[in-house]
C-alpha angles and dihedrals in degrees: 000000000000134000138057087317094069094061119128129190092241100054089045086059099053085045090066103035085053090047101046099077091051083081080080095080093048133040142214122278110268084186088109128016081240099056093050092059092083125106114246092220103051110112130168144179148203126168120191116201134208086244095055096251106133123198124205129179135161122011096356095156096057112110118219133181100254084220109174092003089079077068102083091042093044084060096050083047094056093042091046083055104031113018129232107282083050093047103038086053088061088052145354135249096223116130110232135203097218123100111267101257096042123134094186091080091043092058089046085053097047101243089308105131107231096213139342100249084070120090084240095065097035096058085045088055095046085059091058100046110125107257146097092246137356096280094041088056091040088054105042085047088044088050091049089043102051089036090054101052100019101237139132111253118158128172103258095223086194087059095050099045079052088054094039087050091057101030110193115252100196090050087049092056090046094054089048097054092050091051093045083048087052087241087121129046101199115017094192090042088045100048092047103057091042089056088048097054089045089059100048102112154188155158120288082266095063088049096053089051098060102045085057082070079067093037114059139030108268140166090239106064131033120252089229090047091054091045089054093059097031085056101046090042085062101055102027100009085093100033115229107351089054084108095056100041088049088059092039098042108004099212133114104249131178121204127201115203078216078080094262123141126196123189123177124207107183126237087354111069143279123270110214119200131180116199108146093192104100134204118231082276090063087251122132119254110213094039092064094049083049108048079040099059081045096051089046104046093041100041096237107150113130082234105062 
């Protein structure tokens, strides 16, 4: 018997011990002194299954800004409230080669966001949060977040002052551009929720937790919903070496430069790492290894 369900402890273990000195060959995010406090070798895990087992194993207490990862969740949350012709009209689904935070391919694609896991169409997607102001919109997705999955995500205010204090340019030329296209309504009001929503965090539980809301089937979220983001995870939830880790894992994943990892196995579970240590992409290094060993040992790939 393959899948999450064959997990031991033992070969978790072993999993983690062989991936950990993968974080070698990145290293940590120097985009806010807060973030670069981080040690390159921590690594934790936390896996949820279907069934309800739940597997942990590292530094599993260490609490992390989920950063692009909210992405993914920033996307469900629109298509729960708005539904998808509404929402894919705001932004695309197409994979890109440019870097995620480039304006470059915004302005080749006239102001059109070309998919939700880019700065650009994050940002686009923060304008459109239900909510009066940035904090009001932060709170209310955290809430239905944390009601949803049941886990404990709060807004780290050190985290934010750290990413205020360093605002991003490139982000603030993006959001200016979207605004100048007529894609955003409000750029400040924009930028700031989107850094807002970049700096809620948790432990790898929490993370875990919220990718089962992708994973299996729930009164909660809509299984077309959960299709939508699982598809466009797997070929834009990793930039733009989403291609090569689909052929080489085959499951949707989300990275964080905050160091987070998502992995969804459907119908299965979510596998949750934290390795804040980042390739040249702004992916984690020794989660991949990780999620790929356990892609791998266990046969999860999406594609059989």
């Amino acid at each position: 018997m393959k899948g999450l369900q064959a997990i031991t402890t033992t070969d978790l273990s072993a999993w983690v011990q062989q991936a950990q000195p993968h974080a070698d060959r990145g290293r940590v995010a120097d985009r806010t002194p807060r973030l670069n406090m981080a040690n390159p070798y921590w690594f934790g895990v936390h896996i949820c299954c279907a069934t309800g087992q739940t597997y942990s194993a590292g530094n599993t207490a260490c609490v992390f800004p989920l950063m692009s990862v909210i992405k993914a969740f920033s996307l469900l949350y629109l298509l729960e409230n708005f539904k998808a012709e509404t929402v894919l009209q705001w932004v695309g689904v197409e994979p890109s080669e440019a870097p995620f935070n480039s304006l470059d391919q915004l302005i080749a694609d006239r102001g059109y966001p070309r998919n939700p896991m880019l700065n650009s169409g994050a940002i686009t997607l923060a304008d459109k949060l239900p909510g009066r102001n940035a904090c009001d919109r932060t709170q209310q997705f955290c809430n239905w977040l944390n009601q949803s999955a049941g886990c404990q995500l709060k807004l780290d205010e050190f985290m934010l002052a750290s990413v205020r204090l360093t605002r991003s340019p490139a982000n603030k030329a993006i959001a200016n551009y979207l605004a100048k296209t007529q894609h955003l309504e409000n750029p400040e009001i924009s930028l700031d929720t989107y850094e807002q929503i970049c700096c809620l965090s948790g432990k790898v539980e929490d993370l875990a937790l919220i990718g089962k809301l992708l994973a299996c089937e729930n009164r909660l979220v809509s299984a077309k919903h959960r299709r939508i983001v699982n598809a466009v995870m797997l070929t834009c939830g990793l930039y733009e070496a989403s291609a090569e880790f689909a052929v080489r894992i085959g499951l949707p994943m989300k990275s964080g430069i905050g160091g987070g990892l998502l992995a969804i196995v459907p119908d299965e579970g979510a596998i949750a790492c934290y390795s804040p240590a980042l390739d040249t992409v702004g992916n984690p290094v020794a989660g991949l290894a990780f999620v790929e060993t356990l892609a791998q040992e266990l046969e999860l790939s999406i594609f059989g």
